[in-house]
C-alpha positions, 0 to 999 in steps of 0.5 A: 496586709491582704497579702501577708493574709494570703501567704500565711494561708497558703504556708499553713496549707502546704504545712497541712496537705503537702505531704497528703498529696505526695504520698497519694498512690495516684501523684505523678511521678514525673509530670508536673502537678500541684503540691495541694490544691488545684491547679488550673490553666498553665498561665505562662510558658516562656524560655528566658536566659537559659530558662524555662518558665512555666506559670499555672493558676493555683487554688492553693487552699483547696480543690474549688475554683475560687481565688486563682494565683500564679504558681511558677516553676523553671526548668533548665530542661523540661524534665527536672523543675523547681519550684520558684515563689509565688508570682500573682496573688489576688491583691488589688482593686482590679483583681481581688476575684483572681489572678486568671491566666495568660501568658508571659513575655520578655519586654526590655529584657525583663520578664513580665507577666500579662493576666486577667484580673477578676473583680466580683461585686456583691450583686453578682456581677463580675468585671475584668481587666487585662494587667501586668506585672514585672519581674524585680531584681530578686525574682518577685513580680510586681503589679503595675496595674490595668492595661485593658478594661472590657471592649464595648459589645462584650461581656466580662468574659474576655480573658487570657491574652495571649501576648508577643513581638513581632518587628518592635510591635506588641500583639495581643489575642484575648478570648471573648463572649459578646454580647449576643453569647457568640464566642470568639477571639480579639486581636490588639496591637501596641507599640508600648506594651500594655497600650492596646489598640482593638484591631477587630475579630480574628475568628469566631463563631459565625465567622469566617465561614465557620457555623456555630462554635460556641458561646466563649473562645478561652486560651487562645494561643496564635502562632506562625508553624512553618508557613501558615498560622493556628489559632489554639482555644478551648471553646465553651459550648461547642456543638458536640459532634458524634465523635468529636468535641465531646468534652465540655471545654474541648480544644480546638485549632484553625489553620489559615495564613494571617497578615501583619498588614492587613491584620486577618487571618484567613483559615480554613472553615474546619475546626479541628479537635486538638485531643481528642482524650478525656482531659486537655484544655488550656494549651500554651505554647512558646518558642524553643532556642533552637526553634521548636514550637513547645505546647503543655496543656492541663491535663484536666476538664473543667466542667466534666466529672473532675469534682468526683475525682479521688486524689480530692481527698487528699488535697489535690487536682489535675496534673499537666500534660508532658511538654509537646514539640508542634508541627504541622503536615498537610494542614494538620497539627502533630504533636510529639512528647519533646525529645528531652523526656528521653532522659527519664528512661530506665530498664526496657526492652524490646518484643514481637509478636501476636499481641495475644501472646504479648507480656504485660507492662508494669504501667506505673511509669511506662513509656511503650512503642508500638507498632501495629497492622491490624486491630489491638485492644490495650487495657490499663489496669481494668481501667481505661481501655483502648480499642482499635478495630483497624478503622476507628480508636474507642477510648474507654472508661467509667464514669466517676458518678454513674459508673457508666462507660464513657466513650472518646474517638479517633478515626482512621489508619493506625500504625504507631502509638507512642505512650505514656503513663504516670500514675493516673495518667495516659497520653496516647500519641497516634501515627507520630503524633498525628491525633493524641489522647491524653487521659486520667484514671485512677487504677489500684498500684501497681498499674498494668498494661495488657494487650489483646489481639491476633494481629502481630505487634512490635513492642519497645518499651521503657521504665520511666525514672521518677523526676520530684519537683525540688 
């Protein structure tokens, strides 16, 4: 009964805001987005029988984060998605508060889901279990219960485990909060999925040489690139530095080698900043056919000013980012926006030239090259405005509630930035993807992209083709 209660809702929903959202000047063209509501994490990301499938929280009934279910779109080619039937709805004894997110895995050749559910009581308190649910013959999950409950020295903040294979043995990372509010990440192990072992901390705050970062490690996401290992996660309550980890739930990565046998992962003390823009959180990466390690995030902040942002009033909030090809070069991660978004291009051309004299881009949905050797400043639509001075980037835009500027970094040489918008988005990709900035704005349509300068620039630039979600 509480289901069919759930899914009238959200029918009735989509009837009243569906088209609200769609018709708003700021829904991408292009990148995936929620038809109403909000959508929070990716909660899934996984090829499957010549399909990609990417699972998301949804608050289908408004612009809150209350009771999360599992949205689901397929691909069959990261560009062009549909939309599937609704995966996960808060049901059961254990996940009645939400279906919070996590990551989905191929277990005798059936696609399974494996989430955090979230129960709240009624004085307050919240607890949390790691469950899982199966895909049935007609493409509906079915739940079969708790596979987790909380380990000892931890709070209810242990959520979305990240899961795979490796030799016929199940792995497991989990974001946690112990009790002394020191954030960091659990490893398990399983030779039957679902029957987890705790194998100890993989990394944290005040381990492993790392000082303090933080009082909760969300998202994590491990994964061998080449021949180390990163550990992605968002962690809450990290120190903000002058130009770095800026944003309220940052993403951050360690790089290090990790052993199957002894089960440690060895990193370097440094934590690297993931994006450095206005809005990411919430990575999630699978692995391609051919290979390709593919990572897509929220394009959104929580925590941030994301409640003042205007597409609310009509029925709508966040978009993902495009999916990124991973890899790592001296230590580092780079990101790229995947290959297969080349199809997407329409009329371009090519220019060069002082950037003074540069013509200005119809930004709506823009895919642009540059290359540069000197500073350069891009203003889009009055906006959002980068700034290079030939040592540092400054990322620009006012604030949703003072008006005031607020400010994001990068620093060091720059000779290539690859970007691209949709709408109210940009993803700024600096030096073949060695940092990116991926932000919203919500400038009045038609958008434009201007550029200022003395220094010559090398211009190639795209229109991008609109891809709806069927």
């Amino acid at each position: 009964m509480a289901q069919t209660v759930l899914l009238s809702g959200i029918v009735q929903a989509l009837m009243k805001h569906q088209g609200r959202a769609q018709r708003d000047m700021h829904y991408p063209g292009w990148h995936t987005a929620p038809v109403c509501g909000l959508m929070n994490d990716p909660a899934g990301f996984i090829y499957h029988n010549d399909v990609w499938h990417l699972f998301y929280q949804w608050e289908p009934f408004g612009c809150e984060h209350k009771q999360p279910c599992w949205g689901h779109w397929s691909s069959a080619d990261l560009v062009s998605w549909i939309h599937e039937p609704v995966a996960l709805l808060p049901s059961g004894n254990y996940d009645s508060g939400g279906c919070f997110s996590g990551s989905a895995v191929v277990n005798d050749n059936t696609l399974t889901l494996c989430y955090t559910g979230s129960l709240s009581y009624r004085d307050g308190s919240r607890a949390s279990w790691q469950c899982l649910a199966r895909e049935k013959a007609d493409g509906i999950f079915e739940k079969y219960g708790t596979a987790l409950g909380l380990p000892e020295g931890y709070s209810a903040d242990v959520v979305n485990p990240k899961v795979w294979q490796h030799c016929g043995q199940w792995f497991m990372v989990l974001g946690a909060r112990d009790v002394n509010d020191r954030g960091c990440v659990l490893l398990y192990d399983a030779t039957e999925l679902g029957e987890w072992a705790l194998r100890g901390v993989l990394a944290g705050s005040h381990c492993g040489g790392l000082r303090d970062a933080g009082y909760l490690w969300e998202n994590p996401d491990f994964f061998r690139l080449g021949d180390e290992w990163v550990l992605l996660c968002c962690p809450r309550g990290m120190p903000r530095e002058p130009t770095r980890f800026l944003n309220t739930s940052p993403g951050a990565y360690l790089v290090g080698d990790f052993d199957y046998e002894s089960k440690i992962f060895r990193h370097k003390p440094q934590v690297y900043e993931t994006d450095a823009g206005f809005e990411f959180y919430a990575p999630q990466t699978t692995l391609a056919p051919d290979g390709r390690r593919i990572m897509v995030a929220l394009m959104g902040a929580p925590g941030g000013e994301e409640m003042q942002q205007p597409t609310i009033k009509n029925g709508w909030l966040h978009q993902m980012t495009c999916p990124r090809e991973l890899t790592l070069r001296n230590g580092q991660l780079y990101q790229r926006p995947v290959r297969e978004l080349e199809a997407l291009r329409g009329a371009g051309g090519q220019w060069s030239g002082e950037a003074d004299n540069a013509l200005e881009l119809s930004a709506g949905r823009l895919e642009v090259i540059i290359r540069l050797s000197g500073p350069l400043i891009l203003n889009f639509s009055k906006h959002l405005i980068f700034s290079y001075d030939g040592h540092e980037i400054r990322l620009s835009r006012r604030s949703l509630v003072s008006g005031d500027w607020l400010h994001r970094y990068w620093q060091g040489e720059v000779t290539r930035l690859h970007i691209l918008t949709d709408h109210s988005s940009v993803e700024i990709f600096i030096n073949d993807g060695e940092a990116v900035m991926s932000s919203r704005y919500f400038p009045q349509q038609p958008a434009t992209l201007t550029f200022r300068g003395l220094s010559p620039v090398q211009l190639s630039y795209w229109q991008l083709n609109r891809e709806e979600v069927a």
